[in-house]
ChimeraX commands (.cxc) that place a marker at each C-alpha (Angstrom):
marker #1 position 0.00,0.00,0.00 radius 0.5
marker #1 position 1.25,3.55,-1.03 radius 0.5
marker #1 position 1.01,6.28,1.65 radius 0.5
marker #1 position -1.11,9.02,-0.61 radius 0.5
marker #1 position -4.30,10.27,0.33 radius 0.5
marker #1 position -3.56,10.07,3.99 radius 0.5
marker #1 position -6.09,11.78,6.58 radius 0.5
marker #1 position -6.49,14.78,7.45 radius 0.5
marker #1 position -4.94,13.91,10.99 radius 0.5
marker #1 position -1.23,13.17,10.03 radius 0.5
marker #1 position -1.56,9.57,10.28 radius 0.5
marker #1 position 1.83,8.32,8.27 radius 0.5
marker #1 position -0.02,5.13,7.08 radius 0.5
marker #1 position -2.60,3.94,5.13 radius 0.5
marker #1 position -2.84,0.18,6.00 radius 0.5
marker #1 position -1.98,-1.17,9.02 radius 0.5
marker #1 position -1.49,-5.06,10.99 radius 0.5
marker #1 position -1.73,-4.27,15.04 radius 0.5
marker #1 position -0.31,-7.03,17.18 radius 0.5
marker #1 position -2.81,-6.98,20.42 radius 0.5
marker #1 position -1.85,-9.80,23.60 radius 0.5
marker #1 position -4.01,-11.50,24.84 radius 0.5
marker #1 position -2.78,-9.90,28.30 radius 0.5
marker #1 position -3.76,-6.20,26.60 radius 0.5
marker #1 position -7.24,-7.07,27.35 radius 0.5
marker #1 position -6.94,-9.72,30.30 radius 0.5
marker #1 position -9.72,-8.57,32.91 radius 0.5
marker #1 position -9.26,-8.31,36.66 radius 0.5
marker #1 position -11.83,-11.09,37.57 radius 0.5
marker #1 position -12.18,-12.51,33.80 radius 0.5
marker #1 position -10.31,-13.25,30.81 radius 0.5
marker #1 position -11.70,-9.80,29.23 radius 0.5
marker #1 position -11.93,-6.98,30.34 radius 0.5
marker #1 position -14.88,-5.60,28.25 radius 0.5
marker #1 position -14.60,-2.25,29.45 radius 0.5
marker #1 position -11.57,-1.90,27.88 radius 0.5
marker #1 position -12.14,-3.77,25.16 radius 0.5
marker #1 position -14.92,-1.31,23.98 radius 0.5
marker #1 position -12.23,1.30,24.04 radius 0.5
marker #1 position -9.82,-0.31,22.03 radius 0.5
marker #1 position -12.30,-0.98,19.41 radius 0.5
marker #1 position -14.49,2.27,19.46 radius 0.5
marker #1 position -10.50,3.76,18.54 radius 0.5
marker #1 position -10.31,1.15,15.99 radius 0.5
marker #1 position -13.67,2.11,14.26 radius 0.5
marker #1 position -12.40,5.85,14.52 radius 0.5
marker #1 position -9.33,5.24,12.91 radius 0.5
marker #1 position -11.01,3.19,9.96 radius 0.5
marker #1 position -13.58,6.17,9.33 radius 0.5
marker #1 position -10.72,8.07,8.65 radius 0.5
marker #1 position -9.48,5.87,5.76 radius 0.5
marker #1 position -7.05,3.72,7.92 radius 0.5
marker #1 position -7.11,0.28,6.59 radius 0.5
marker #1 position -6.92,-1.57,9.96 radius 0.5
marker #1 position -6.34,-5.09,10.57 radius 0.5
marker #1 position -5.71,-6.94,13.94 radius 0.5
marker #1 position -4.02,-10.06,15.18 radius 0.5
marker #1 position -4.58,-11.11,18.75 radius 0.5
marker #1 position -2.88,-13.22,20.80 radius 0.5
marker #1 position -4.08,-15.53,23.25 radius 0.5
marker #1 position -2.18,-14.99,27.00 radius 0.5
marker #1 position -5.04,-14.65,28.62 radius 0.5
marker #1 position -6.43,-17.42,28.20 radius 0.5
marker #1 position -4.32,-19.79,27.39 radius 0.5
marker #1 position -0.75,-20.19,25.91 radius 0.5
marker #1 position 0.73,-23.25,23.91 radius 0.5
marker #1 position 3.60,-23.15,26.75 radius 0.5
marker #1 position 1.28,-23.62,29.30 radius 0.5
marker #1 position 0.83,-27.50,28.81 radius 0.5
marker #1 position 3.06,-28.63,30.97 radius 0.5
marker #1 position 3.18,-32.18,30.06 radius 0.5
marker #1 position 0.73,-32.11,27.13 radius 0.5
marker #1 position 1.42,-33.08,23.78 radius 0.5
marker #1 position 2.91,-29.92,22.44 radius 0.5
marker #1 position 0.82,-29.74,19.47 radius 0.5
marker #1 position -2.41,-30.34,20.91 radius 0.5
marker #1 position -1.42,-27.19,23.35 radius 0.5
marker #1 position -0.79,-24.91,20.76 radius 0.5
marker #1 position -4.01,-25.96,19.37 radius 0.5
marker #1 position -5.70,-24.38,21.68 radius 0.5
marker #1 position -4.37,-21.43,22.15 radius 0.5
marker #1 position -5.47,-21.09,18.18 radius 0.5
marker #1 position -8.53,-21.69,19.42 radius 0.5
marker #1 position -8.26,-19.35,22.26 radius 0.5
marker #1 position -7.32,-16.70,19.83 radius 0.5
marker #1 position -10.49,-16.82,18.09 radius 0.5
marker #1 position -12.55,-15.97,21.12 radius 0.5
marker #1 position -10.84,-12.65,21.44 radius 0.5
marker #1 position -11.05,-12.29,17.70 radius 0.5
marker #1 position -14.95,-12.94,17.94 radius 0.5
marker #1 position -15.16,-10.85,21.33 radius 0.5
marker #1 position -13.62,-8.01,19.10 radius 0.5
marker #1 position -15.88,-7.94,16.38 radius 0.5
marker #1 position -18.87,-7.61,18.39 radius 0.5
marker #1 position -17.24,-5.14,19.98 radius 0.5
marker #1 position -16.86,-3.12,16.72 radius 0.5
marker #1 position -20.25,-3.40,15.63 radius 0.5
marker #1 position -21.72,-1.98,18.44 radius 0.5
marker #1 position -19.56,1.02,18.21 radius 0.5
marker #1 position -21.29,1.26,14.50 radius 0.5
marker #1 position -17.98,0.32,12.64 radius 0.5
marker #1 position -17.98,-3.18,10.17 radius 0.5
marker #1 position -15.73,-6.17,10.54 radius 0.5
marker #1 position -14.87,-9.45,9.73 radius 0.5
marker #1 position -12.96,-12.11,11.26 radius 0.5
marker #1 position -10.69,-14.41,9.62 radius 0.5
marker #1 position -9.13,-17.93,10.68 radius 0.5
marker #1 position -6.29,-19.60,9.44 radius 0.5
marker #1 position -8.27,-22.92,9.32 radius 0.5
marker #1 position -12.10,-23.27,8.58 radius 0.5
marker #1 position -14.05,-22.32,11.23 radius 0.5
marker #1 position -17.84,-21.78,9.06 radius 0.5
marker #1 position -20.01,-20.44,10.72 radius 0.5
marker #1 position -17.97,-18.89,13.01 radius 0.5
marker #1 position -16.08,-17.11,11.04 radius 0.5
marker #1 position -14.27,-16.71,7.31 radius 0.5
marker #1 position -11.56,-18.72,6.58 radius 0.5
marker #1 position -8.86,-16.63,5.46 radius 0.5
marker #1 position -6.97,-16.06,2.41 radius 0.5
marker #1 position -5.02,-12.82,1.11 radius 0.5
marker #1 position -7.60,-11.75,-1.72 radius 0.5
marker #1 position -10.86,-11.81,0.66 radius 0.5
marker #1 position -8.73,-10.03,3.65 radius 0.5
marker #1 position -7.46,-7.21,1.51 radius 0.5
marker #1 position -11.19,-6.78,0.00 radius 0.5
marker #1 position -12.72,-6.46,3.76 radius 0.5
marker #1 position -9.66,-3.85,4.41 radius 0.5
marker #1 position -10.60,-2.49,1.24 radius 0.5
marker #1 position -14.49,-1.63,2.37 radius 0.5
marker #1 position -13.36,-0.50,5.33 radius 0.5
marker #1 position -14.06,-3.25,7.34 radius 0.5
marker #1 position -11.62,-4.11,10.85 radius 0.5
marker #1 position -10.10,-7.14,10.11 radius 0.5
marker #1 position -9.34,-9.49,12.45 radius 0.5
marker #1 position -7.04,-12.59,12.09 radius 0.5
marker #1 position -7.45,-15.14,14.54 radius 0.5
marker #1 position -6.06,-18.72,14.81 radius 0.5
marker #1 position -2.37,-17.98,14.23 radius 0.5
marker #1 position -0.79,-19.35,11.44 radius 0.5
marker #1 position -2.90,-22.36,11.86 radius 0.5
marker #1 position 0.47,-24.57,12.63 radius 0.5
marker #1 position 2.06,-25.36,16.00 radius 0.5
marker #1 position 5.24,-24.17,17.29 radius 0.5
marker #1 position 4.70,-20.82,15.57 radius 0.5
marker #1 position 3.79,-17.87,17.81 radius 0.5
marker #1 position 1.08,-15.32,17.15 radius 0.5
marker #1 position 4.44,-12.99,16.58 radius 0.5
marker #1 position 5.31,-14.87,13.57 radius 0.5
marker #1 position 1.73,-15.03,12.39 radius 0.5
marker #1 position 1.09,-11.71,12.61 radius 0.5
marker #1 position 4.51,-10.21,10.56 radius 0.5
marker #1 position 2.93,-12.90,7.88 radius 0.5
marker #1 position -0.14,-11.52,7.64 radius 0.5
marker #1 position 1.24,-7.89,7.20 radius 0.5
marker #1 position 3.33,-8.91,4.32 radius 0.5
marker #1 position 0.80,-10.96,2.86 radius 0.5
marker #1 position -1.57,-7.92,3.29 radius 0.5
marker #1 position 0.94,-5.06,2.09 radius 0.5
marker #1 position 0.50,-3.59,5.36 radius 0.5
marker #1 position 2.51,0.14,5.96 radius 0.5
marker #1 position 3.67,-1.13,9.39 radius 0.5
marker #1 position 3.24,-3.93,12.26 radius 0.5
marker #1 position 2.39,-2.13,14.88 radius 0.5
marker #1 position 3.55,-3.60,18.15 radius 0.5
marker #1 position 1.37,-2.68,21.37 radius 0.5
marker #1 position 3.46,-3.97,24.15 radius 0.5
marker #1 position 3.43,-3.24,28.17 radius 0.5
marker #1 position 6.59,-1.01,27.72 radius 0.5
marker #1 position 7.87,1.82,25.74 radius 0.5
marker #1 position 9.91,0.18,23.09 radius 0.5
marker #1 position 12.75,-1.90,22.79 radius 0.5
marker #1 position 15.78,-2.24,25.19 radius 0.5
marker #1 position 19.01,-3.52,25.33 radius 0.5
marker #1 position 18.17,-5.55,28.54 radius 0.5
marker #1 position 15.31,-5.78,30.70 radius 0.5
marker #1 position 14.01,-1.97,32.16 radius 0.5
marker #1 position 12.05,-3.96,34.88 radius 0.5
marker #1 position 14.98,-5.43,36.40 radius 0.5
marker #1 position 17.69,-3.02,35.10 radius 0.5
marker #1 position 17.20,0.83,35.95 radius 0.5
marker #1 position 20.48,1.90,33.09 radius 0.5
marker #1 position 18.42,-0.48,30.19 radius 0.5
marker #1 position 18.07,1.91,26.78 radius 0.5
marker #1 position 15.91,1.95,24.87 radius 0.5
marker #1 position 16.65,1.60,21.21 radius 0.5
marker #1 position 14.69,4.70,18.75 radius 0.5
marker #1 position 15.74,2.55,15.53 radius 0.5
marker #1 position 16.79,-0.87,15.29 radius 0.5
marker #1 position 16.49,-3.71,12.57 radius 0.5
marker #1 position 15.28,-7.22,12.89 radius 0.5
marker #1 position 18.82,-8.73,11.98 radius 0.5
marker #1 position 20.06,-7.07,14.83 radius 0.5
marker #1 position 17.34,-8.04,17.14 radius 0.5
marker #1 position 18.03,-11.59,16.50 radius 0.5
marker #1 position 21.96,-10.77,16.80 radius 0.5
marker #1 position 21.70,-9.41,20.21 radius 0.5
marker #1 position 19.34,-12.14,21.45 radius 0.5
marker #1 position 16.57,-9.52,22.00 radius 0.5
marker #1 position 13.36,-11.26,22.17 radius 0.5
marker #1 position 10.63,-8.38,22.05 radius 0.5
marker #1 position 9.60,-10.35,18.90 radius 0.5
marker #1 position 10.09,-14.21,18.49 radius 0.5
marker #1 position 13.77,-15.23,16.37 radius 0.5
marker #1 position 11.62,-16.75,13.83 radius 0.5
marker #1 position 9.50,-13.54,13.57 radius 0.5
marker #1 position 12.69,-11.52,13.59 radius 0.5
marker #1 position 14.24,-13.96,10.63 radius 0.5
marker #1 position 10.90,-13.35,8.29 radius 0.5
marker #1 position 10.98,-9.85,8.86 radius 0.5
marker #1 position 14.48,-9.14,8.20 radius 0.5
marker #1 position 14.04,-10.96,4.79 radius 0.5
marker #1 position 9.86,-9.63,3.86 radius 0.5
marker #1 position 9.36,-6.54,6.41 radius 0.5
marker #1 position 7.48,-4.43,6.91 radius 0.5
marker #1 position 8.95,-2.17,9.20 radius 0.5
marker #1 position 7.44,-2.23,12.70 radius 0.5
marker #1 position 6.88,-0.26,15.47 radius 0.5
marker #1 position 7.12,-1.49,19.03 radius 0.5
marker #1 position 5.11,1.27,21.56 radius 0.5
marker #1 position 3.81,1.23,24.87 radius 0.5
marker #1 position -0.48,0.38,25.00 radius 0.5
marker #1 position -1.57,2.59,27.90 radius 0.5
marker #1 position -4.83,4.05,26.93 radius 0.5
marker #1 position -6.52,3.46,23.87 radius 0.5
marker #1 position -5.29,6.77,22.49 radius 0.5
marker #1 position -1.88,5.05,21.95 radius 0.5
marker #1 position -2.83,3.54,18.76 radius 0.5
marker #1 position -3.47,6.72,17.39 radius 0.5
marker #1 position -0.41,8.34,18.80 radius 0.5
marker #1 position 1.49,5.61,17.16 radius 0.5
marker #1 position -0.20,5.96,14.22 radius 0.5
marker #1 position 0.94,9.42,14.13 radius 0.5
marker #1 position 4.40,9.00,15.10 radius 0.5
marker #1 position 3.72,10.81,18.41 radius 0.5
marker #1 position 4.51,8.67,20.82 radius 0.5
marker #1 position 7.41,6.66,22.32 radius 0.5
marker #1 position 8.67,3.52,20.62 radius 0.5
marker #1 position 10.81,1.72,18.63 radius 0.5
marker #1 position 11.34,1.61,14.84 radius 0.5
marker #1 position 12.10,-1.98,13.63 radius 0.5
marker #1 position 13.43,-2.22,10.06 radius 0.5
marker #1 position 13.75,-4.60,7.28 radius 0.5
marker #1 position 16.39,-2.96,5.79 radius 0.5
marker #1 position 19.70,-2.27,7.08 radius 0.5
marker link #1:1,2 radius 0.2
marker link #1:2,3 radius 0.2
marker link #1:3,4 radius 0.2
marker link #1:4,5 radius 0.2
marker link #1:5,6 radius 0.2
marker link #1:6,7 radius 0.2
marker link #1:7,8 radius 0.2
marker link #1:8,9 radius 0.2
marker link #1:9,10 radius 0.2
marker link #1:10,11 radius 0.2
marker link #1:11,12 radius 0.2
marker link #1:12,13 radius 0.2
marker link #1:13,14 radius 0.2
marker link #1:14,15 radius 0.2
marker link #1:15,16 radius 0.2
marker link #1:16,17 radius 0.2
marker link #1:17,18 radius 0.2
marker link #1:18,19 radius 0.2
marker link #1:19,20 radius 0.2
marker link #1:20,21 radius 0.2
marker link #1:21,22 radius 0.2
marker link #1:22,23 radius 0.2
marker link #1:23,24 radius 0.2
marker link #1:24,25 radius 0.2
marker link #1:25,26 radius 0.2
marker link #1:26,27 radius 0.2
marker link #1:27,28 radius 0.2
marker link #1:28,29 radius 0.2
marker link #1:29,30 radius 0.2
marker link #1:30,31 radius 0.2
marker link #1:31,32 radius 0.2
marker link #1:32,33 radius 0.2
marker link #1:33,34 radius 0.2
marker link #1:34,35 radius 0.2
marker link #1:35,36 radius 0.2
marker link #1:36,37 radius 0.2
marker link #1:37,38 radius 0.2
marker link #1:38,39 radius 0.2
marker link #1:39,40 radius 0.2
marker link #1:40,41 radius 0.2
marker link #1:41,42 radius 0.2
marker link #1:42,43 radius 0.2
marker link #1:43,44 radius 0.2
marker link #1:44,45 radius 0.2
marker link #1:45,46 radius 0.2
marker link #1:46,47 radius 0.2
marker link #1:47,48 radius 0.2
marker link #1:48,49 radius 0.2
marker link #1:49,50 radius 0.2
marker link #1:50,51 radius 0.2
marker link #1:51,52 radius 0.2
marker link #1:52,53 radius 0.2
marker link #1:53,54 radius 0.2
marker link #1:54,55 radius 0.2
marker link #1:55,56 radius 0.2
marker link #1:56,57 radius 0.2
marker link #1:57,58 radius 0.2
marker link #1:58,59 radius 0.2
marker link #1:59,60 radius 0.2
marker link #1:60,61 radius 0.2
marker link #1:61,62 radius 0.2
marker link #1:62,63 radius 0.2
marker link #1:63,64 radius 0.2
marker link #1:64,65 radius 0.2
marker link #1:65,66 radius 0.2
marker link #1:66,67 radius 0.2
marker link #1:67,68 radius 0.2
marker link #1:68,69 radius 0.2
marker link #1:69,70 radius 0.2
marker link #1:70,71 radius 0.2
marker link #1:71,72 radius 0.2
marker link #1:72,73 radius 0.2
marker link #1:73,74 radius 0.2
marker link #1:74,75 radius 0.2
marker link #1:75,76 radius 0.2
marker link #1:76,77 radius 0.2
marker link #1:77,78 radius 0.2
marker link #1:78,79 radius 0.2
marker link #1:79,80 radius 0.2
marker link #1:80,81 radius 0.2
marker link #1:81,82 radius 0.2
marker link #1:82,83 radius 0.2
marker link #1:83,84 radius 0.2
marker link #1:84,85 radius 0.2
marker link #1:85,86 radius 0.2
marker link #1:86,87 radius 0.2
marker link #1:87,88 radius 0.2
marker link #1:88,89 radius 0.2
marker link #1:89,90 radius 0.2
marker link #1:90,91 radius 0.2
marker link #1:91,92 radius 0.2
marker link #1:92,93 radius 0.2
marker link #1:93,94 radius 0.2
marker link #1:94,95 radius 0.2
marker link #1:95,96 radius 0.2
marker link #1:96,97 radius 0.2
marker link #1:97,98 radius 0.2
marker link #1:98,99 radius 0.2
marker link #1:99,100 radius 0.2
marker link #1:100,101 radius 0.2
marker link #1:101,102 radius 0.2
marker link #1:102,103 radius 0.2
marker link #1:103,104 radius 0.2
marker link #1:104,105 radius 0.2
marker link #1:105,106 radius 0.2
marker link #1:106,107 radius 0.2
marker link #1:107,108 radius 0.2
marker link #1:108,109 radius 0.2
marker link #1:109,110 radius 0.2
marker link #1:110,111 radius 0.2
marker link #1:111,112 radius 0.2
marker link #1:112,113 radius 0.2
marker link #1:113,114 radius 0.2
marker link #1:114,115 radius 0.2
marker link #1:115,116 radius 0.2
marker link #1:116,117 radius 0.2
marker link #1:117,118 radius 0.2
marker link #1:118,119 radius 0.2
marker link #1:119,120 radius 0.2
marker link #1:120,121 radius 0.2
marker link #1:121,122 radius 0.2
marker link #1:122,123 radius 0.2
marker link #1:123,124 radius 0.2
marker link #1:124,125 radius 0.2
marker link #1:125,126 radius 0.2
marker link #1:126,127 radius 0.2
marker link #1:127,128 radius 0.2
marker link #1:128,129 radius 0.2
marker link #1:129,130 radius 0.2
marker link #1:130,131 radius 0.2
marker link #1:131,132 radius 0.2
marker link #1:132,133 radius 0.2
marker link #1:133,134 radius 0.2
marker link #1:134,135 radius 0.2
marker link #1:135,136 radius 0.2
marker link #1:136,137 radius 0.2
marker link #1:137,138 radius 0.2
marker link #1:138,139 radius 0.2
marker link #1:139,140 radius 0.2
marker link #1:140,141 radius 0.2
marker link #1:141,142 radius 0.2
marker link #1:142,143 radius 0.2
marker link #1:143,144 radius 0.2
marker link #1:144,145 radius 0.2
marker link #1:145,146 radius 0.2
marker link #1:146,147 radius 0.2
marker link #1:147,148 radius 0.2
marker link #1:148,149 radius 0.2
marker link #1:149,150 radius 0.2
marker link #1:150,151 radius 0.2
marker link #1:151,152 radius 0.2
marker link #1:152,153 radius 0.2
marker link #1:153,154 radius 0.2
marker link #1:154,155 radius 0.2
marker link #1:155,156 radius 0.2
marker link #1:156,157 radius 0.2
marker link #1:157,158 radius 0.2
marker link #1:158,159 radius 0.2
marker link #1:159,160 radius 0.2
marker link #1:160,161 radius 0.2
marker link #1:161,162 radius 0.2
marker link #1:162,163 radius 0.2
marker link #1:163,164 radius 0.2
marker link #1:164,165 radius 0.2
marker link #1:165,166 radius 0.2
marker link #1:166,167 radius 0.2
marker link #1:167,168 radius 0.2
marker link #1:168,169 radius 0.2
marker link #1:169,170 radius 0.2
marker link #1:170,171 radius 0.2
marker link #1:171,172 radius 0.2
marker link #1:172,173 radius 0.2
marker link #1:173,174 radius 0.2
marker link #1:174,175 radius 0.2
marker link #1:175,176 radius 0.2
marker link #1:176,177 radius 0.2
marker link #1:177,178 radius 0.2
marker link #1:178,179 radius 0.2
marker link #1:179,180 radius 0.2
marker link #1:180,181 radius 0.2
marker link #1:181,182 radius 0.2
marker link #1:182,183 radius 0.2
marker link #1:183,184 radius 0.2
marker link #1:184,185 radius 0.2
marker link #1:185,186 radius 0.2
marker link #1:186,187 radius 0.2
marker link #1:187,188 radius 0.2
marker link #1:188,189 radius 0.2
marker link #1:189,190 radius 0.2
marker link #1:190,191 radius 0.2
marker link #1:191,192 radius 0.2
marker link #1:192,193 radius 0.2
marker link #1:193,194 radius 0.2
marker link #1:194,195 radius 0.2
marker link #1:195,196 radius 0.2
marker link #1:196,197 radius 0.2
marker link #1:197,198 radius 0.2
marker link #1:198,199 radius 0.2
marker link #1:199,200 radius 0.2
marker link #1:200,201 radius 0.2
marker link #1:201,202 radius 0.2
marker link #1:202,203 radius 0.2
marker link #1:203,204 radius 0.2
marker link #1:204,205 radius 0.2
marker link #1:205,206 radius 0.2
marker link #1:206,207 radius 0.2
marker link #1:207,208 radius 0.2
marker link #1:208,209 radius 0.2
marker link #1:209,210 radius 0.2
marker link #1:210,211 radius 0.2
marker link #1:211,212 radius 0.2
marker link #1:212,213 radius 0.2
marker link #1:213,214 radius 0.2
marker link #1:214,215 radius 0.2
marker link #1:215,216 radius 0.2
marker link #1:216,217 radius 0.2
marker link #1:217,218 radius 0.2
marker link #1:218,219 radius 0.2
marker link #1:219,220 radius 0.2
marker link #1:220,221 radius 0.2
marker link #1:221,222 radius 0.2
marker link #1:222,223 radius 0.2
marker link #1:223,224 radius 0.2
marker link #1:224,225 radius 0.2
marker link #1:225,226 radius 0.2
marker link #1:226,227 radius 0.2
marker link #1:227,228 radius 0.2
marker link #1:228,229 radius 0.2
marker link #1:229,230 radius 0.2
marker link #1:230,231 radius 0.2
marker link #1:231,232 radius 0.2
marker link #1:232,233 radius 0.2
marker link #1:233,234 radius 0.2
marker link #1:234,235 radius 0.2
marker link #1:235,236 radius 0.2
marker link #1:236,237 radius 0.2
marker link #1:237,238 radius 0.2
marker link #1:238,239 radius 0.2
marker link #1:239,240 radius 0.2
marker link #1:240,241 radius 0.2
marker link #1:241,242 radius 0.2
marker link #1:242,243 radius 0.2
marker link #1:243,244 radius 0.2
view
């Protein structure tokens, strides 16, 4: 996607892939906290009115992660936290139509009547229309995180940017919880992500990105005004590039 005919609000792309945690939307008491939920998406439908061709990916931490399995056969884990990812996808969605915006939600295996199974041509129509599009179920295989999924999807998609909504501001050399002189990185690329062992985004994510891009950006999900603060380049993150 080209970035002409932008809105009137400075937003610096045109079609975007936003990588959402399960754990950006984990409730208190419940897996979902709907209140918050509704916020994300009424900024989602906002951003779409304005000609932003948004699509989503959502992970599944909060209710239940491959890893967690314990002594389970690793593929039947992962499994289902595909699964799990759908119910956030579908939790989404509804959330979007009551704020009066469209969407669809797309699975990387066939889910009828749940939702549409997904393939590049009907995705980039929905965007196209202006619909939210959400892709749920991963890649569909095991052993591949919703990271890797989602930097697919934006290159399959032609999306402007992966935008990464994380629980800090960015990338860092080392860990800010546990080291106060950590520093945060403005620019980096995947290749040297995966050189210096940093694993804000999975190696295998880091590998297809430094070969396909896009470019990402890594920010800090406070409010749901973030995502359009990021969209404008006004707040605090991390630029992560294909190219060298």
């Amino acid at each position: 996607m080209g970035s002409s005919g932008l809105s009137r609000k400075g937003y610096k792309y045109k079609r975007i892939l936003l990588k959402l945690s399960g754990e950006a939307v984990r409730g208190k008491d419940s897996i979902i906290d709907f209140d918050l939920l509704d916020a994300i998406c009424k900024k989602l439908v906002a951003i779409s009115a304005e000609g932003i061709e948004t699509a989503v990916i959502f992970g599944a931490g909060n209710i239940w992660r491959g890893r967690s399995g314990g002594s389970m056969d690793r593929v039947t884990a992962d499994r289902m936290g595909m699964l799990a990812t759908v119910i956030n996808c579908l939790a989404a969605k509804d959330a979007v139509i009551r704020a009066g915006g469209r969407a669809a939600v797309f699975t990387s295996t066939p889910m009828m009547p749940y939702a549409e199974y997904y393939s590049t041509d009907r995705a980039s129509e929905a965007l196209s229309r202006g619909d939210v599009v959400f892709f749920a179920g991963g890649s569909g295989c095991p052993f591949f995180s919703t990271d890797t999924a989602g930097i697919l999807r934006a290159a399959e998609i032609g999306a402007d940017v992966f935008l990464l909504a994380k629980n800090i501001d960015g990338i860092y050399d080392k860990d800010p919880g546990r080291y106060p002189d950590a520093k945060r990185f403005d620019r980096i690329s995947y290749k040297e992500m995966a050189a210096l062992g940093l694993r804000a985004i999975d190696l295998t994510a880091s590998s297809f990105g430094s070969d396909f891009g896009p470019d990402a950006f890594a920010f800090r999900l406070g409010d749901p005004e973030d995502i359009e603060r990021a969209l404008r380049g006004e707040c605090a993150g991390t630029v992560i590039t294909f190219r060298e």
